[in-house]
TIFI-800038 format. One record per residue (C-alpha): residue in three letters; x, y, z. Coordinates in steps of 0.2 Angstrom, whole numbers, plus 5000, padded with zeros to 4 digits. Example, Ala and Ser with C-alpha at 12.3 -4.5 7.8 and 13.67 -1.06 7.14 Angstrom:
REM residues 2
ALA506249785039 SER506849955036 
This chain:
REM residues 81
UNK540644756181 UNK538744726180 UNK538244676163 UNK537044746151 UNK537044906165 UNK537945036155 UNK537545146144 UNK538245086123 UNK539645226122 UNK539845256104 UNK540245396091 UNK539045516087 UNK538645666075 UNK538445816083 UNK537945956074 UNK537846136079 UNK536446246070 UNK537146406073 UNK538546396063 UNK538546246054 UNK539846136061 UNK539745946064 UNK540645856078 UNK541045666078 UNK541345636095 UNK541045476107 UNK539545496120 UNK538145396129 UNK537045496121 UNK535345406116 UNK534645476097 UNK533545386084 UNK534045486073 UNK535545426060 UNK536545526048 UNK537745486033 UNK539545576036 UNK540645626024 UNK541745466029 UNK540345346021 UNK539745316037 UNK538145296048 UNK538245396065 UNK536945446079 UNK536345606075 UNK536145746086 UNK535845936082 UNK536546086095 UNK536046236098 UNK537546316104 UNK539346236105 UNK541246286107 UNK541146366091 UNK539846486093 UNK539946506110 UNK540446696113 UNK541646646127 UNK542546516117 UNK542746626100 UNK543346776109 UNK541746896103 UNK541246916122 UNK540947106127 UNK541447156142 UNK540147316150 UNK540547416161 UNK539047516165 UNK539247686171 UNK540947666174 UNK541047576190 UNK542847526189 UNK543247706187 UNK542247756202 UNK542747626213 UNK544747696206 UNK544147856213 UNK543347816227 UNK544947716237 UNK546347806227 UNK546447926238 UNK546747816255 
């Protein structure tokens, strides 16, 4: 491989906004900002709007509508063949 090419892949703080919750995990991802973790050390910092963990598909608080009961009309409608 080419030298002095690729991206430094490296450990950084993610942190999600929504609820709270901080990530360490290793990305490309370019930040001049730095923040102290709990572990005594000094990552990358990088704030989230949205994550796995407030993501409504990946906690299980999705709603599913159904608006004017479509799946019971379409039930109706080819039932009867």
């Amino acid at each position: 491989m080419k030298k002095d090419i690729h991206p430094e892949y490296r450990e950084v703080l993610f942190h999600d906004i929504s609820v709270d919750e901080y990530f360490i995990i290793k990305s490309t991802l370019s930040t001049d900002k730095t923040k102290e973790w709990e572990d005594g050390k000094t990552y990358p910092y990088y704030t989230l709007d949205i994550s796995s963990s407030s993501h409504p598909f990946y906690t299980g608080k999705q709603k599913m509508i159904d608006t004017a009961g479509q799946v019971d009309k379409f039930k109706k409608r080819y039932s009867k063949t």
